[in-house]
BASE-45142 format. One record per atom (N, C-alpha, C): x, y, z; residue number from 1; residue in three letters; atom name. Coordinates in steps of 0.001 Angstrom, whole numbers, always signed. Example, Ala and Ser with C-alpha at 12.3 -4.5 7.8 and 13.67 -1.06 7.14 Angstrom:
BEGIN
        xx        yy        zz     i    aa   at
    +13190     -5690     +7800     1   ALA    N
    +12300     -4500     +7800     1   ALA   CA
    +13200     -3300     +7800     1   ALA    C
    +12850     -2250     +7080     2   SER    N
    +13670     -1060     +7140     2   SER   CA
    +12900       +30     +7870     2   SER    C
END
This chain:
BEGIN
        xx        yy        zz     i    aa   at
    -35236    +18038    -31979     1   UNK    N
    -34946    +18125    -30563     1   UNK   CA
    -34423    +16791    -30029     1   UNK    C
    -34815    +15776    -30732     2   UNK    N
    -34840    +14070    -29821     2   UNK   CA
    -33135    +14009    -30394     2   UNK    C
    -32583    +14559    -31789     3   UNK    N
    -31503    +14773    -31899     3   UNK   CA
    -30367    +15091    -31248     3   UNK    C
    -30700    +16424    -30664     4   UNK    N
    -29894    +16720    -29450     4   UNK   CA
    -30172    +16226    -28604     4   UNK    C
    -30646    +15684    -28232     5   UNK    N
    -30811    +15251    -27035     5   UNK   CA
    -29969    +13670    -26980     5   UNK    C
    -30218    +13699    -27852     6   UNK    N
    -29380    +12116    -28275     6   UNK   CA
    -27506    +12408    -28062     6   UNK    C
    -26915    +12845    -28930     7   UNK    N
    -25619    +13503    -28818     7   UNK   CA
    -25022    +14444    -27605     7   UNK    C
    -26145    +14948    -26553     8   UNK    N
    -25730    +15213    -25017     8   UNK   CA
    -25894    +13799    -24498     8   UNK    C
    -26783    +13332    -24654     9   UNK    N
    -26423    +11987    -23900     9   UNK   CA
    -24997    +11195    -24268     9   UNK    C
    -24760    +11086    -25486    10   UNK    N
    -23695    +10236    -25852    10   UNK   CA
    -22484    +11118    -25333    10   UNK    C
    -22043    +12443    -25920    11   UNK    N
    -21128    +13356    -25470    11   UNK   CA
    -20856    +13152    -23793    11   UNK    C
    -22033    +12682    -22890    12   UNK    N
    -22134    +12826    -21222    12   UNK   CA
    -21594    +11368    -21381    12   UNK    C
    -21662    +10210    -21627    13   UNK    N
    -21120     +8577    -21515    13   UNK   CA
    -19431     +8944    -21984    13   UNK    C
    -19429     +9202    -23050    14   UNK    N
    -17527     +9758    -23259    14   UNK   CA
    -17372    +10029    -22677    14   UNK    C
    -17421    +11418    -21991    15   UNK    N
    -17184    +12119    -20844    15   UNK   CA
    -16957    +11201    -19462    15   UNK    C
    -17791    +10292    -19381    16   UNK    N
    -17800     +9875    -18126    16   UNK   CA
    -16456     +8870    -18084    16   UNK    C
    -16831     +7819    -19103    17   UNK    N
    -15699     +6993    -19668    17   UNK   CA
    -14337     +7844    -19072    17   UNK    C
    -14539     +8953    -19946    18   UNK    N
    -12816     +9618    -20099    18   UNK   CA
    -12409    +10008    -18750    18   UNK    C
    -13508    +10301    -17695    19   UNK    N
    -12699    +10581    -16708    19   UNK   CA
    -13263    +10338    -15294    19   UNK    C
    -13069     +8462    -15784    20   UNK    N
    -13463     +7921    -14650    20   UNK   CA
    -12938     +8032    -13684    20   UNK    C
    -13106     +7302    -12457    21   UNK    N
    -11776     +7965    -11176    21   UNK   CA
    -10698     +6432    -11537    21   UNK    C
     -9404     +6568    -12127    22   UNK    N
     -8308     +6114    -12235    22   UNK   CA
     -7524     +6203    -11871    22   UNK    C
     -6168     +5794    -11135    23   UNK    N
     -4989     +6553    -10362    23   UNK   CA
     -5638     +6971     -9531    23   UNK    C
     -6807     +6490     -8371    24   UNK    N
     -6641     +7190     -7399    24   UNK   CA
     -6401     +6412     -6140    24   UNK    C
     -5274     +5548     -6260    25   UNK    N
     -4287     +4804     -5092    25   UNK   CA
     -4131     +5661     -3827    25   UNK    C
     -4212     +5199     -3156    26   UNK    N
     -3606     +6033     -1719    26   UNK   CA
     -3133     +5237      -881    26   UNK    C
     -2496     +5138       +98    27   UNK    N
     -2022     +5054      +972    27   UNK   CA
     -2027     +5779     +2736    27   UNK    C
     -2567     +5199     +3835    28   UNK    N
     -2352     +6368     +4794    28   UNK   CA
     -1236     +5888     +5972    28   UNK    C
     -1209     +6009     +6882    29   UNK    N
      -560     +5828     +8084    29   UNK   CA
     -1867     +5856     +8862    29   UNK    C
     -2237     +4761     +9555    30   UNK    N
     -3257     +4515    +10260    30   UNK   CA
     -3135     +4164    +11743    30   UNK    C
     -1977     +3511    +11924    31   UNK    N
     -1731     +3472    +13675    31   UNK   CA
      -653     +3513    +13692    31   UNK    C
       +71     +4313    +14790    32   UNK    N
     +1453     +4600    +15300    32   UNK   CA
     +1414     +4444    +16685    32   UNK    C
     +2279     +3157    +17423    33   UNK    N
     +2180     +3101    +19076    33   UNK   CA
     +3625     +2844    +18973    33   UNK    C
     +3719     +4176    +19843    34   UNK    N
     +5516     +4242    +20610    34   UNK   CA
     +5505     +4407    +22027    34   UNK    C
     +5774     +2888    +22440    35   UNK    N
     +5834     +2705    +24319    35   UNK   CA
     +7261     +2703    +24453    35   UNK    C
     +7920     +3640    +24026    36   UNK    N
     +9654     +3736    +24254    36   UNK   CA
     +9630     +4421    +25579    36   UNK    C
     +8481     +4682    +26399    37   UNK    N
     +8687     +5596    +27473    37   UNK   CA
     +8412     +4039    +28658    37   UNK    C
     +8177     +3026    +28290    38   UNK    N
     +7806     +2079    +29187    38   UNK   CA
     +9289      +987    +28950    38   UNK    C
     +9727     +1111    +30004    39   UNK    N
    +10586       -49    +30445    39   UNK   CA
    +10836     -1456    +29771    39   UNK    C
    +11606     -1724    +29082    40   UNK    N
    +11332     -3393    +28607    40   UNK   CA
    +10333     -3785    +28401    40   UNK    C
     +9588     -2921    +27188    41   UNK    N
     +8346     -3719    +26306    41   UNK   CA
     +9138     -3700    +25384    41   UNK    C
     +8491     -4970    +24367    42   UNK    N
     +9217     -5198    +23043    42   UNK   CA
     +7716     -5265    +22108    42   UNK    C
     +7510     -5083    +21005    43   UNK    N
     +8714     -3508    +20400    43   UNK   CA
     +8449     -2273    +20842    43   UNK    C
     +8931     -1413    +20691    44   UNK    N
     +8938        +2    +21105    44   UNK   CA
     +7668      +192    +20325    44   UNK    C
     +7311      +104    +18806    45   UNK    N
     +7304     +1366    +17928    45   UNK   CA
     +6499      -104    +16903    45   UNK    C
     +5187      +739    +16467    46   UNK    N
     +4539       -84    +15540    46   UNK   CA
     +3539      +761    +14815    46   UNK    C
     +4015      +445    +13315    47   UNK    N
     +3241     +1521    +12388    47   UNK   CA
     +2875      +605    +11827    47   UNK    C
     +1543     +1477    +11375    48   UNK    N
       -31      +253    +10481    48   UNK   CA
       -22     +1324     +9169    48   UNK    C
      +288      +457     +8336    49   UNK    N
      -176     +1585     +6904    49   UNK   CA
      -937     +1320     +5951    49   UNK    C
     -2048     +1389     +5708    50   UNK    N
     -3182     +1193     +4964    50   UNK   CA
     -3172     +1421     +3451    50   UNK    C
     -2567      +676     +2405    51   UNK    N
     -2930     +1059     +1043    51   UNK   CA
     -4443      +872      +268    51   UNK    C
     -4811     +1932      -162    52   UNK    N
     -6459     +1489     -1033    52   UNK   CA
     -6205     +1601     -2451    52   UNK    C
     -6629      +623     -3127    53   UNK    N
     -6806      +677     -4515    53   UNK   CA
     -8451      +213     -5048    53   UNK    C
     -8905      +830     -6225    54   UNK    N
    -10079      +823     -6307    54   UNK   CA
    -10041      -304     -7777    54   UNK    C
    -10855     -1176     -7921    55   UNK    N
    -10919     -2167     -9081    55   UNK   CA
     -9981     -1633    -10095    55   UNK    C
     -9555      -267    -10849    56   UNK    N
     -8930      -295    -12376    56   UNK   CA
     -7644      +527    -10885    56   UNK    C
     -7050      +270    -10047    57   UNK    N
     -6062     +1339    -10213    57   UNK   CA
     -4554      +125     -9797    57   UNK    C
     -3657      +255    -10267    58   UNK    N
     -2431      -527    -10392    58   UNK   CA
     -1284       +32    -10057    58   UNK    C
      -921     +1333     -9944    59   UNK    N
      -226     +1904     -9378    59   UNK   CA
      +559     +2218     -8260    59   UNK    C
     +1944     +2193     -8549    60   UNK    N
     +2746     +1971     -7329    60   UNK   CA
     +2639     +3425     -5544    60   UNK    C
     +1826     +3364     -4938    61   UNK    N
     +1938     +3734     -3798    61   UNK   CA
     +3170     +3943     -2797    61   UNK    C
     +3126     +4911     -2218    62   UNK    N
     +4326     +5539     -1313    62   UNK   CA
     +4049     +6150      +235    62   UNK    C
     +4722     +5565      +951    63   UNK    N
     +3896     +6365     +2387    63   UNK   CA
     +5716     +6477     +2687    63   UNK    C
     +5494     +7477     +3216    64   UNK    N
     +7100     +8233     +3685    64   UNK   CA
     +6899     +8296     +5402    64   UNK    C
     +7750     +7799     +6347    65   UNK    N
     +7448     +7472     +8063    65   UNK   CA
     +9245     +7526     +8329    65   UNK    C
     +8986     +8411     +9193    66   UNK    N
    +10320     +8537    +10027    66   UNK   CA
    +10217     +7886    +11060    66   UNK    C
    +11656     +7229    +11404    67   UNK    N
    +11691     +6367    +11938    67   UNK   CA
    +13532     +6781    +12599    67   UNK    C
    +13445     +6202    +14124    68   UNK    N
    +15138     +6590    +14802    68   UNK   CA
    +15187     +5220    +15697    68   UNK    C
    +15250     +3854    +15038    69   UNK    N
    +15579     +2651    +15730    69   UNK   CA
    +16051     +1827    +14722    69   UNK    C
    +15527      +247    +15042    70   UNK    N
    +15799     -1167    +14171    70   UNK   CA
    +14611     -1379    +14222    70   UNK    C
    +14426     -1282    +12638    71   UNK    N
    +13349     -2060    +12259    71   UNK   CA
    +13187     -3713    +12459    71   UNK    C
    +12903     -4652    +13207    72   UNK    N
    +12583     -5474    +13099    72   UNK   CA
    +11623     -6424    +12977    72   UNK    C
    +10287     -5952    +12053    73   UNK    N
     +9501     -6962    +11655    73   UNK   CA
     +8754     -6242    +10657    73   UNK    C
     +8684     -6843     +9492    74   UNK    N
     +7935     -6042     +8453    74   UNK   CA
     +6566     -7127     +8137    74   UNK    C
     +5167     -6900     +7907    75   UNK    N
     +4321     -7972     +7965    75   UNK   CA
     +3391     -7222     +7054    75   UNK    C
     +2894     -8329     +5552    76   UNK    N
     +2377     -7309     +4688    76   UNK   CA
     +1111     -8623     +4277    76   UNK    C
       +10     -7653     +5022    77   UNK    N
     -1455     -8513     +4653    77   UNK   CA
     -1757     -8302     +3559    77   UNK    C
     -2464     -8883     +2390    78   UNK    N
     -3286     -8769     +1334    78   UNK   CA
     -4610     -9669     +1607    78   UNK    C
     -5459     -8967      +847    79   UNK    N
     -6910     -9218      +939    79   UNK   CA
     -7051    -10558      -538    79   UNK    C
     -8366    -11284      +270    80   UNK    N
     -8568    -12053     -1135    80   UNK   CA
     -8988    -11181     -1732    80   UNK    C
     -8661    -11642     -3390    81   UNK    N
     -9240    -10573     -4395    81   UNK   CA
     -9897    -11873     -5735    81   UNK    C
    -10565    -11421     -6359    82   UNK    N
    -11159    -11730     -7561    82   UNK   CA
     -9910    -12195     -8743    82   UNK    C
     -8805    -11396     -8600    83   UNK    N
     -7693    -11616     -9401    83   UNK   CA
     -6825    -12545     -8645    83   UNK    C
     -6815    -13516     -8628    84   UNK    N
     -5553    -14326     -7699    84   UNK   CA
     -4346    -14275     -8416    84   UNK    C
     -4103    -14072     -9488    85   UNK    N
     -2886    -13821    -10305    85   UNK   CA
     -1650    -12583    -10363    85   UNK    C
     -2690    -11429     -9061    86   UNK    N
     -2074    -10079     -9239    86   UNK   CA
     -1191    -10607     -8114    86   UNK    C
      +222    -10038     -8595    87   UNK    N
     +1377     -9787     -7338    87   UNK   CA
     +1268     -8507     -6956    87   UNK    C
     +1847     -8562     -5405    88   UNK    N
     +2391     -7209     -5449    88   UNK   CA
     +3644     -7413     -4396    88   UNK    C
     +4722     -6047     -4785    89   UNK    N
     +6315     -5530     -4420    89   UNK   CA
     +6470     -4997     -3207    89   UNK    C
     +6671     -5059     -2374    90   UNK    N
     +6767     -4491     -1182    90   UNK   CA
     +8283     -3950     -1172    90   UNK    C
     +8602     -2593     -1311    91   UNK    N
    +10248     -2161     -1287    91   UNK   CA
    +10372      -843      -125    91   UNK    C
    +11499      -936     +1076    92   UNK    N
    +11786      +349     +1475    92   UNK   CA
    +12422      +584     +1096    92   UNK    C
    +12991     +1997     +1178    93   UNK    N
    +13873     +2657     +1099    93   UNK   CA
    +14166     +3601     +1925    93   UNK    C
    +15587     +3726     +2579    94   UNK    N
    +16098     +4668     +3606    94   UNK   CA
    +16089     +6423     +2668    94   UNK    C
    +16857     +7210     +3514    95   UNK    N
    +16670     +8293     +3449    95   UNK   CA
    +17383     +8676     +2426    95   UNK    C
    +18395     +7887     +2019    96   UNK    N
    +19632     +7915      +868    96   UNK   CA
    +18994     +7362      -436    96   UNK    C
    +17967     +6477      -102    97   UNK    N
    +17085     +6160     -1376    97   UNK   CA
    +17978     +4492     -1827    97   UNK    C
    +18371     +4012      -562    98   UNK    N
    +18399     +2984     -1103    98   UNK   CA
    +17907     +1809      -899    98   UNK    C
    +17961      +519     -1357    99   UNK    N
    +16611        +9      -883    99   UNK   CA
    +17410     -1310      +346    99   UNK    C
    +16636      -874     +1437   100   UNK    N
    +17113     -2091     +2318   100   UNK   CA
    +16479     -3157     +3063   100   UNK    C
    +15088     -3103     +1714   101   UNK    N
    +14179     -4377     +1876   101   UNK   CA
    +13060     -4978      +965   101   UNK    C
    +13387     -5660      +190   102   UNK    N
    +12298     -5968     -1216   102   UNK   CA
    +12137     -7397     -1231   102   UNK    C
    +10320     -7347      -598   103   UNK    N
     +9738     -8482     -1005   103   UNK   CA
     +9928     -9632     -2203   103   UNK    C
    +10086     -8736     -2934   104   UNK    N
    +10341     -9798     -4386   104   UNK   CA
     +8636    -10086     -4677   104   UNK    C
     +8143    -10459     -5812   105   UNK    N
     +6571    -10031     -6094   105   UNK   CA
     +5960    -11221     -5406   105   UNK    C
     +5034    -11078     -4661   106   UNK    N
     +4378    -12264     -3404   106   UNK   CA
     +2490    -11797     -4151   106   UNK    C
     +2488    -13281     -4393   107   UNK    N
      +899    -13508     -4617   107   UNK   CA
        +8    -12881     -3897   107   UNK    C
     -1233    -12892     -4397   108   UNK    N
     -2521    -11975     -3439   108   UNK   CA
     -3284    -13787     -3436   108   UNK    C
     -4128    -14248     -2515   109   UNK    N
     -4260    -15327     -2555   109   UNK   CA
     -5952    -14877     -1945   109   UNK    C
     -6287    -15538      -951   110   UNK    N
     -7642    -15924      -225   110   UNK   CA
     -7369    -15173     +1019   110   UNK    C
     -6832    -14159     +1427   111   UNK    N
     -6807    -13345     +2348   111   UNK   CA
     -4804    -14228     +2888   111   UNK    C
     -3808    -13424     +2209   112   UNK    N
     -2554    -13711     +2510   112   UNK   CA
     -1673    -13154     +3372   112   UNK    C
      -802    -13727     +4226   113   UNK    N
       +73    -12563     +4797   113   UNK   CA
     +1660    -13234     +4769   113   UNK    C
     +2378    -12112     +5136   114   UNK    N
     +3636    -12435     +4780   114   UNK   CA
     +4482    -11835     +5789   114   UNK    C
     +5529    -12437     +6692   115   UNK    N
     +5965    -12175     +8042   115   UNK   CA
     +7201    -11686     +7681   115   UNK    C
     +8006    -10872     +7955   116   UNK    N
     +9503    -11244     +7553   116   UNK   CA
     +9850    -10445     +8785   116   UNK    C
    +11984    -11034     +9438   117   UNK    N
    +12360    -10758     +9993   117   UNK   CA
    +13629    -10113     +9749   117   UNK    C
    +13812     -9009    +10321   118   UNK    N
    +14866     -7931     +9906   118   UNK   CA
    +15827     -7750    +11387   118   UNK    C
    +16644     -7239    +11094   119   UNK    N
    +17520     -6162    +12359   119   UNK   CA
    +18179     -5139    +11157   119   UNK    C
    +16841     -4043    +11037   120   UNK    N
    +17932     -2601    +10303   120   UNK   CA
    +17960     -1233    +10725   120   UNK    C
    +19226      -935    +11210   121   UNK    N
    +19230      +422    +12032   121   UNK   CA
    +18824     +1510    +11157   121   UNK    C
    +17956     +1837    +11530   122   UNK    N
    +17407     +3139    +10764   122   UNK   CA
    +17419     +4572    +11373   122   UNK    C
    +17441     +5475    +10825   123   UNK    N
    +17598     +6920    +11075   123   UNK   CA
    +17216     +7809    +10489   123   UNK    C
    +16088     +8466    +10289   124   UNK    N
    +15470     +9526     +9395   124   UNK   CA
    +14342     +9105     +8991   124   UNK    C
    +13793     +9301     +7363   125   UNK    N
    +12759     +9247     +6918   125   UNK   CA
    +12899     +7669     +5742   125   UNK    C
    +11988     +6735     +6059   126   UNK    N
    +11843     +5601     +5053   126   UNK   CA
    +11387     +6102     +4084   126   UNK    C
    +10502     +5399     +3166   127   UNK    N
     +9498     +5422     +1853   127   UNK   CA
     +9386     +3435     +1911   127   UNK    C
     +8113     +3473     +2366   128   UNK    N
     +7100     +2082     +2202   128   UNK   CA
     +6969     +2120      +611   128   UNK    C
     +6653     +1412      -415   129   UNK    N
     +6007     +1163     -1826   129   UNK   CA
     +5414        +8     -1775   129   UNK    C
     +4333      +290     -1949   130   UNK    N
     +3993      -855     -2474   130   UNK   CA
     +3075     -1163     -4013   130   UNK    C
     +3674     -1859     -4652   131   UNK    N
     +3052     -1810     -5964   131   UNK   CA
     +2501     -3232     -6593   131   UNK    C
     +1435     -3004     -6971   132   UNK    N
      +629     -4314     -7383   132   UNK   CA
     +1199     -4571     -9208   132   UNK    C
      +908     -5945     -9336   133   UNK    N
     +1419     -5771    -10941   133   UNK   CA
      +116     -5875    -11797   133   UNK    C
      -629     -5765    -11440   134   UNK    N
     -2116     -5181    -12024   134   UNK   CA
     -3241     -4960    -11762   134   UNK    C
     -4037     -4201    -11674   135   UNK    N
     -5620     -3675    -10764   135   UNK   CA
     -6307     -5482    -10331   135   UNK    C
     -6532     -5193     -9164   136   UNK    N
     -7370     -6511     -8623   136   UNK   CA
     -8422     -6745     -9144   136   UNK    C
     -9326     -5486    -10093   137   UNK    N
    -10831     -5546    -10346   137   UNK   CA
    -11723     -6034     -8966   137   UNK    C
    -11305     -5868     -8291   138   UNK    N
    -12546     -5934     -6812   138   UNK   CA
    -12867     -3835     -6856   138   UNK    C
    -14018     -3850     -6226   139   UNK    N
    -14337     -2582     -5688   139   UNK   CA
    -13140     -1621     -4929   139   UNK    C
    -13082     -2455     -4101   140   UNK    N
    -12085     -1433     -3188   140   UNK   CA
    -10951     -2851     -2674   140   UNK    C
     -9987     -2539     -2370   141   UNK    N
     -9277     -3729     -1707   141   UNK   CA
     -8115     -2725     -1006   141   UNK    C
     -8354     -3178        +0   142   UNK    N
     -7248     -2309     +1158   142   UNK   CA
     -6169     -3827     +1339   142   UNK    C
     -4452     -3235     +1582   143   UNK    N
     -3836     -4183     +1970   143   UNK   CA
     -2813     -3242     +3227   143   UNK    C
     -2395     -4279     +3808   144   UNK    N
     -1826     -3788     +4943   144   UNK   CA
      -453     -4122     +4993   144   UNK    C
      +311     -2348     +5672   145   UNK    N
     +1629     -3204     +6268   145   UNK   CA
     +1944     -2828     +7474   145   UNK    C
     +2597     -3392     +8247   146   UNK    N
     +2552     -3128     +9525   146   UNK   CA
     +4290     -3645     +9976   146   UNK    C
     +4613     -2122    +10925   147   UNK    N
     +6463     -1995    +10903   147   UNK   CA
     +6523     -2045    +12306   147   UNK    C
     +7570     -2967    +12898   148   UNK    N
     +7464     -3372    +13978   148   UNK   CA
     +8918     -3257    +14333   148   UNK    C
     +9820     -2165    +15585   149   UNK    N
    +10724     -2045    +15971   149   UNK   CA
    +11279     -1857    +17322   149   UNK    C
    +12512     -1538    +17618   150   UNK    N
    +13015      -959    +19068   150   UNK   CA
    +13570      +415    +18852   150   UNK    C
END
C-alpha cells in the first residue's frame, strides 16, 4: 500500500511541474478619459494599459485600442524587479500593421520610466506589444503604459 501511495504522490509533483501556470501574460485597458467634449483641455484622450506577468512568463503581450486623433505621448513605467538585466520592447502598430513606434529594448531598473514624444495621426484600431526579453522571476510584476492624445 505505502507503494502506491508513493508513485500517486510522485505522478501528482510531475503533474504539477507539467502544468504549472506558464504563458499566462495579460494585458488589460485600465483607464480611458476622453474630455474631447470640454473646450481646450489638452489632451483629449488618455489610455492606461496594464501588462501582468507572473515570475516564469516572458511572453510578448498585445492590447488592441482604437483610437481617431494624434497620438502624442507614449510613457512606459516598469517596476523594480529582482532581474535588472530583463529588457523590454515597447512596439505599435497601426491598423495596416505597421509599426509607427518602437522603443528599441529599454532596461527594467529600480522602478523605471520612459517618456517619449510623438505627433502621429491615427485612425482606427492600434496593437500596444509589449515584450520582455525574459521572465523577471518576481511574483507578479505589472508594468504600465499610458497613451496620451488630441
Amino acid at each position: 500500500m505505502d507503494k502506491k501511495i508513493a508513485i500517486l504522490l510522485i505522478l501528482l509533483a510531475v503533474g504539477m511541474v507539467l502544468f504549472a501556470a506558464t504563458g499566462d501574460e495579460s494585458s488589460s485597458l485600465v483607464s480611458y478619459n476622453d474630455r474631447s467634449a470640454e473646450p481646450i483641455v489638452r489632451p483629449v484622450w488618455e489610455q492606461v494599459i496594464t501588462y501582468t506577468y507572473d515570475a516564469d512568463d516572458a511572453g510578448a503581450v498585445t492590447e488592441s485600442i482604437p483610437i481617431n486623433g494624434i497620438l502624442m505621448k507614449v510613457i512606459l513605467t516598469l517596476p523594480d524587479t529582482t532581474t535588472d538585466t530583463t529588457t523590454e520592447q515597447l512596439t505599435i502598430k497601426d491598423n495596416g500593421d505597421n509599426t509607427i513606434f518602437d522603443t528599441g529594448e529599454k532596461t527594467e531598473g529600480e522602478g523605471v520610466t520612459y517618456t517619449y514624444d510623438l505627433s502621429e495621426p491615427i485612425s482606427g484600431t492600434i496593437d500596444v506589444t509589449l515584450e520582455p526579453s525574459a521572465a523577471s522571476g518576481d511574483a507578479v510584476t505589472t508594468k504600465t503604459v499610458t497613451l496620451r492624445g488630441i
